[in-house]
C-alpha positions as CSV (number, residue, x, y, z in Angstrom):
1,X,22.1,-0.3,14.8
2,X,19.3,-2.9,15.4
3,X,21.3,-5.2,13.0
4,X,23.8,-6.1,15.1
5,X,22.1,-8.6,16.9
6,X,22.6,-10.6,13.4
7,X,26.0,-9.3,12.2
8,X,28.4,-8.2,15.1
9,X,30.6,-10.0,17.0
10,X,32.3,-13.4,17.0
11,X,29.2,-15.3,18.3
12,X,28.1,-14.0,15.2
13,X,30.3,-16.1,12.3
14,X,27.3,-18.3,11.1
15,X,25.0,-15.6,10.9
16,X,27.6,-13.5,8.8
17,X,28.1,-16.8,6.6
18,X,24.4,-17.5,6.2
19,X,24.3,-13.8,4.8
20,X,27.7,-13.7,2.8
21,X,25.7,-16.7,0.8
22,X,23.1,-13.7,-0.1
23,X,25.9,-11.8,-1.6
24,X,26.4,-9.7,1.6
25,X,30.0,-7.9,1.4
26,X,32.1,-7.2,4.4
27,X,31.7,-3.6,3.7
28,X,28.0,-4.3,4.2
29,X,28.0,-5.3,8.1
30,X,28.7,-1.7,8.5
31,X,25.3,-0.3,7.0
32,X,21.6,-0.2,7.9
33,X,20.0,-3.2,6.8
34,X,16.4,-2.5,5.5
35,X,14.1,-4.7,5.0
36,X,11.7,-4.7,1.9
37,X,8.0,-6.5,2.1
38,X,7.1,-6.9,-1.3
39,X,2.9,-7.9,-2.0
40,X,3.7,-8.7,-5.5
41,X,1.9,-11.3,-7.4
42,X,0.9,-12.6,-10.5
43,X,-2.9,-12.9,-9.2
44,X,-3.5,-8.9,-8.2
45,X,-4.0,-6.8,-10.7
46,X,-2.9,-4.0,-8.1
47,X,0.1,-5.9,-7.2
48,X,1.4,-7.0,-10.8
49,X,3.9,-4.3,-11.3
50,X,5.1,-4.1,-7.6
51,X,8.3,-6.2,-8.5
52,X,9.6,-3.1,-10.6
53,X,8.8,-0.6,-8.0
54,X,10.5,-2.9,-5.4
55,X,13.5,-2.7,-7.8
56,X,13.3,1.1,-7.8
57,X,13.3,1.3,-4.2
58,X,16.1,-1.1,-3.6
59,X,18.5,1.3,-6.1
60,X,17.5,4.3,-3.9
61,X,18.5,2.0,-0.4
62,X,22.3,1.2,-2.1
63,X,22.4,4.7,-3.3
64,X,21.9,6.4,-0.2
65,X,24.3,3.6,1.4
66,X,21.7,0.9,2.9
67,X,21.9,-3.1,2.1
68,X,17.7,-4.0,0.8
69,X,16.4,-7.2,1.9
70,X,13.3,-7.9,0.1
71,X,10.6,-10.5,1.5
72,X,7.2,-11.4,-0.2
73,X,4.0,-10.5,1.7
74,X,0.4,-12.2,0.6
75,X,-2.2,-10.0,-0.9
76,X,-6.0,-11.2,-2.0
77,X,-7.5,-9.2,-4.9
78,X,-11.1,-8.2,-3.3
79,X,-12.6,-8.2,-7.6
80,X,-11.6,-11.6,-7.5
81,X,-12.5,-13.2,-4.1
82,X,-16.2,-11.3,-4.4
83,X,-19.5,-13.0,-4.8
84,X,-18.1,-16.5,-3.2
85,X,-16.4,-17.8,-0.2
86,X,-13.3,-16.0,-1.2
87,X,-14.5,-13.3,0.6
88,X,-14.1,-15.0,3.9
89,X,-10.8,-14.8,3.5
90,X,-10.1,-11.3,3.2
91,X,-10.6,-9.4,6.1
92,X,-8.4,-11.7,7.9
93,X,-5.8,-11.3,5.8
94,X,-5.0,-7.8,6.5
95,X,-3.8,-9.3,10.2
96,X,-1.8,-12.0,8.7
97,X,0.0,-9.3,6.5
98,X,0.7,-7.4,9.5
99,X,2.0,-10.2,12.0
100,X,4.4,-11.6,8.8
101,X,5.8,-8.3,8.4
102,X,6.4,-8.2,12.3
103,X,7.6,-12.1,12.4
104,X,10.1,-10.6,9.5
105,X,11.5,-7.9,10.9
106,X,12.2,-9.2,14.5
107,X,13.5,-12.6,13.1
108,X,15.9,-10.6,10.8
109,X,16.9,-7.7,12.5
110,X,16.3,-5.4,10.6
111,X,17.1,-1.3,10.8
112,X,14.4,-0.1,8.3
113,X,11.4,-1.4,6.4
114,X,9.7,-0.4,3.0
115,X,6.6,-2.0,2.6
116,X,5.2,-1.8,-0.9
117,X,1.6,-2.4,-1.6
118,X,-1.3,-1.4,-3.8
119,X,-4.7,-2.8,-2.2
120,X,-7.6,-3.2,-0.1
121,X,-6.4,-5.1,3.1
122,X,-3.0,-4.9,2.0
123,X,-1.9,-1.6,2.6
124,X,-3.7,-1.4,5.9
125,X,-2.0,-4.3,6.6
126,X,1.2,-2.9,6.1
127,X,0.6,0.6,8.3
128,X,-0.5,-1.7,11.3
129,X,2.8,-3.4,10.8
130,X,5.1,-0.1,10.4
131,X,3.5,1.1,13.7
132,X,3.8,-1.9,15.8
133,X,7.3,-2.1,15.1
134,X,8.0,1.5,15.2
135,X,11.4,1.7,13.1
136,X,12.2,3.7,10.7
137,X,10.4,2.9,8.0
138,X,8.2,4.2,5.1
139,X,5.5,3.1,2.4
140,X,5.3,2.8,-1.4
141,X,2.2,2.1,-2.8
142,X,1.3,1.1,-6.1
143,X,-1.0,3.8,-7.2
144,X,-3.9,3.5,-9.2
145,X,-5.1,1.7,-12.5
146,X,-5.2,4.0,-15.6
147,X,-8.7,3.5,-17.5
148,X,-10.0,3.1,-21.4
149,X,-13.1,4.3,-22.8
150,X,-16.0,1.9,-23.9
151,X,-18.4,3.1,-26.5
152,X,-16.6,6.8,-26.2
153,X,-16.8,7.0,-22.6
154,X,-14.5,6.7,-19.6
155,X,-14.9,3.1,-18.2
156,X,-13.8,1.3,-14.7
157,X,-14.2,-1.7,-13.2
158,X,-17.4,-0.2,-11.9
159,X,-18.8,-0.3,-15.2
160,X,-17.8,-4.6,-15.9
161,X,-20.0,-5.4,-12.3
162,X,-23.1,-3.3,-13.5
163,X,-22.5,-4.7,-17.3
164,X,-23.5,-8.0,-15.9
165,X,-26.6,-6.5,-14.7
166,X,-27.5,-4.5,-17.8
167,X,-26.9,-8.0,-20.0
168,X,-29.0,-10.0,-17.4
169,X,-31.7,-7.1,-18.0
170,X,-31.6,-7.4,-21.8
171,X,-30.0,-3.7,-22.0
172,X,-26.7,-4.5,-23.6
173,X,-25.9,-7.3,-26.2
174,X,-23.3,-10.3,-25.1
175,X,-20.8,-8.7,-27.9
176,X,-21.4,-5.3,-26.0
177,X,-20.9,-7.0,-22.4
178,X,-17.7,-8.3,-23.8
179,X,-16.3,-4.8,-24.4
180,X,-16.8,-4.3,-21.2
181,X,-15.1,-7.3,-19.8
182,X,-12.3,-6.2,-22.0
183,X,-11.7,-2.9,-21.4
184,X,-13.3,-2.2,-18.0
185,X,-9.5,-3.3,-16.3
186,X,-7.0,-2.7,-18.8
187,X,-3.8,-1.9,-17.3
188,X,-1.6,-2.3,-13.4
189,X,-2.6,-0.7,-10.3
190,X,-5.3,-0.3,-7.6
191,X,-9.2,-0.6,-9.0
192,X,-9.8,3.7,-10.8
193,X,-12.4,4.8,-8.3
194,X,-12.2,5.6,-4.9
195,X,-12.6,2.1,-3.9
196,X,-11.0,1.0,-0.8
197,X,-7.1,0.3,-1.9
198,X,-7.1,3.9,-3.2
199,X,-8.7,5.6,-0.6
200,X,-6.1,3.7,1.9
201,X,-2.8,4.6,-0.6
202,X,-4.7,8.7,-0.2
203,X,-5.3,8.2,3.6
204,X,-1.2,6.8,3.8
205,X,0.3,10.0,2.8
206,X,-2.4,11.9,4.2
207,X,-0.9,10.0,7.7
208,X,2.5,10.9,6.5
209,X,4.0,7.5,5.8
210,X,4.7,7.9,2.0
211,X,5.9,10.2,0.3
212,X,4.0,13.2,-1.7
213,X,2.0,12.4,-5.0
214,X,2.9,8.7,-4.2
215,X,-0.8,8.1,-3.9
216,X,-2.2,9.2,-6.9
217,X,0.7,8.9,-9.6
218,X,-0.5,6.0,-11.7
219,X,0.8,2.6,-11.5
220,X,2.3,3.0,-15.1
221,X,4.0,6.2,-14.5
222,X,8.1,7.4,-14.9
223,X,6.6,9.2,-11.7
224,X,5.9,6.4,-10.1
225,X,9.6,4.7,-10.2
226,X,11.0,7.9,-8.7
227,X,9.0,8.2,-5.9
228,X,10.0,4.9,-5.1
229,X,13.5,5.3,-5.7
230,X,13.4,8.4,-3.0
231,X,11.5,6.8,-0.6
232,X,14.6,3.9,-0.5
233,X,16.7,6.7,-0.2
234,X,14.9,8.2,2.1
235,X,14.4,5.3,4.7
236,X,18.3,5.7,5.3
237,X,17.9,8.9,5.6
238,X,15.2,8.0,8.6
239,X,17.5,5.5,10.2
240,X,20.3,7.7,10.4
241,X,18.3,10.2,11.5
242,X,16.3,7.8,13.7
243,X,13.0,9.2,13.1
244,X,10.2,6.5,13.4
245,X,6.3,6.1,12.6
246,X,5.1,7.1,16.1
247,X,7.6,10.5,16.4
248,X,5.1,11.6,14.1
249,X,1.7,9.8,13.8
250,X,-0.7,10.6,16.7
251,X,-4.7,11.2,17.4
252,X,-4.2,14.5,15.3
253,X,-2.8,12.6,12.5
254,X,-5.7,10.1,13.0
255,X,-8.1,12.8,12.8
256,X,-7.3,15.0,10.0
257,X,-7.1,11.4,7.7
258,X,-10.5,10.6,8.5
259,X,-11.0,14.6,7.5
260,X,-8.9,14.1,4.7
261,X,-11.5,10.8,4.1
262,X,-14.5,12.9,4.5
263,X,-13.4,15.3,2.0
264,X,-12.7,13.0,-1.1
265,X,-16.0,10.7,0.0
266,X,-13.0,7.8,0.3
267,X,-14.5,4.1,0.5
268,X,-16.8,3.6,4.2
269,X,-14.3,0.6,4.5
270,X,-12.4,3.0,6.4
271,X,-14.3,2.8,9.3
272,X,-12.8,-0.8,9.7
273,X,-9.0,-0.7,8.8
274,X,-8.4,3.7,10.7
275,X,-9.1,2.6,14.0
276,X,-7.0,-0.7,13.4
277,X,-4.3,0.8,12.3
278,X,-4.7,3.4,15.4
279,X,-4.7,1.1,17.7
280,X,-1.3,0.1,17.0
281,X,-0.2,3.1,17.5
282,X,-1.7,3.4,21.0
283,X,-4.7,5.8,19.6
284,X,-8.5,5.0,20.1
285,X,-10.3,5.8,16.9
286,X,-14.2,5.4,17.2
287,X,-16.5,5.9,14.8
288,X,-18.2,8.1,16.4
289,X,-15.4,10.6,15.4
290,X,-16.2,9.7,12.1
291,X,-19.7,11.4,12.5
292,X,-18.5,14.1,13.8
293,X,-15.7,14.9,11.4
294,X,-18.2,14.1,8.5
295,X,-20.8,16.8,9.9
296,X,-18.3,20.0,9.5
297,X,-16.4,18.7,6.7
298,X,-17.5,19.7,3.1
299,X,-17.2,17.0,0.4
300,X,-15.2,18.4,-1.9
301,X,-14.3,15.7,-4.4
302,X,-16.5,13.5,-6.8
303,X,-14.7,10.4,-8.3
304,X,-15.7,7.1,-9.9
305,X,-18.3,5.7,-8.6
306,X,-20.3,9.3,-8.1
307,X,-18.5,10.1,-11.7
308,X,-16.9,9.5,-14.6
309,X,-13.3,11.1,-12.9
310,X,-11.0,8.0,-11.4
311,X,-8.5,8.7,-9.1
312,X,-5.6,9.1,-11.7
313,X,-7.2,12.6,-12.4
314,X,-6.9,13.8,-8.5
């Protein structure tokens, strides 16, 4: 195992002491370690609930017999860091995810890595991380935000940005604008339409890195927790079995997700973070396969923003 750079051997007492203060056990040193990177926050609507999913996932890694090792990633809510110099900061944020999660996993060691993650530069963050590194390793993601209804009808955070516009026009009333500002985000989970952080959580499993339905089970659901309870068990399952991202992503898998893309109409913020997260997996992506993919590929799907169906309904 990879981990025995950090636990084997009698070089290796202050490394073993360092992680006995954790609460390691002697039986431990003889077990994968996985590591865990965790985008939760407090600021992220998308990211908000990610601490219980992390716990479901670390209950399937000791039940399948690996040690978790959970680390905290950053993660920028696009909503909120829109219309000022916020924005700057996002793009660049999706590399600094990445190269933490590699500075992580070399500096610890680890066997196996779970990364967990709900949004926009986030999650592609985290694939261009699991495919540099190439271990065994799989992704949870937080699935998307359930939605209320305003006035009788189905409302996202779609509807709060063009409330503002509607009140600035004289078409709604400030009590009606504040319904909207009420209701238009009410629960966890990625943004209801096929935004970006959805359509990257879609084009994920579509790349086989997470698990099935992950995508599209809502942040809220029981669903939710046991998809991420399976996929702890299952990374153990990968490290035993030593299967890793690259034995199975390749230009094909690349392809049919930007088919997959084409199909549901997914967010055209694809076009920066596919090739990206190709690249590190030695694949060159270029838009123009986009085009070309998009011109025999029937869109099949119409979500929020082209309707009144979020992604929760897929």
């Amino acid at each position: 195992m990879k981990s025995e750079i950090v636990k084997k051997g009698t070089d290796r007492v202050a490394h073993r002491a360092l992680l006995k203060s954790l609460g390691v056990l002697d039986e431990d040193f003889e077990k994968p370690f996985i590591g865990i990177a965790n985008a939760y926050s407090t600021i992220v609507p998308g990211h908000m609930h990610l601490d219980k999913i992390t716990n479901a996932v670390k209950e399937g890694i000791c039940s399948a017999g690996g040690v978790p090792f959970e680390f905290g990633i950053i993660g920028i809510c696009d909503g909120i860091a829109m219309g000022h110099r916020g924005m700057l900061f996002s793009l660049p944020s999706r590399e600094i995810v990445a190269d933490s999660i590699e500075a992580m996993v070399e500096a610890h060691g680890f066997d196996g890595l779970v990364v967990v993650a709900s949004c926009d530069k986030i999650v592609p963050g985290m694939l261009m991380a699991m495919l540099r590194l190439n271990i065994p390793a799989i992704a949870v993601t937080g699935g998307p935000m359930l939605s209320e209804r305003v006035k009788g009808e189905k409302v996202s955070i779609k509807d709060a940005f063009e409330a503002a516009g509607l009140y600035k026009a004289g078409k709604l009333s400030e009590a009606e604008l504040k319904l909207y500002e009420d209701f238009c985000a009410p629960y966890c989970g990625s943004c209801q339409g096929l935004y970006t952080a959805n359509t990257m959580q879609i084009l994920t499993e579509t790349l086989g890195l997470s698990l099935p339905y992950c995508s599209t089970s809502p942040c809220a659901s029981s669903r939710k927790l046991r998809i991420a309870k399976m996929s702890g068990k299952r990374v153990v399952e990968l490290i035993k079995s030593n299967i890793r991202p690259l034995d199975f992503v390749n230009e094909k898998s690349f392809e049919n997700a930007v088919t997959m893309d084409m199909m549901i109409g997914g967010s055209t913020n694809t076009v920066l973070h596919l090739p990206a997260i190709a690249r590190e997996a030695g694949v060159k992506l270029r838009i123009e396969k986009f085009d070309e993919i998009s011109r025999k590929t029937p869109h099949i799907v119409l979500l929020d923003p082209a309707s009144k169906d979020t992604v929760a309904d897929l």
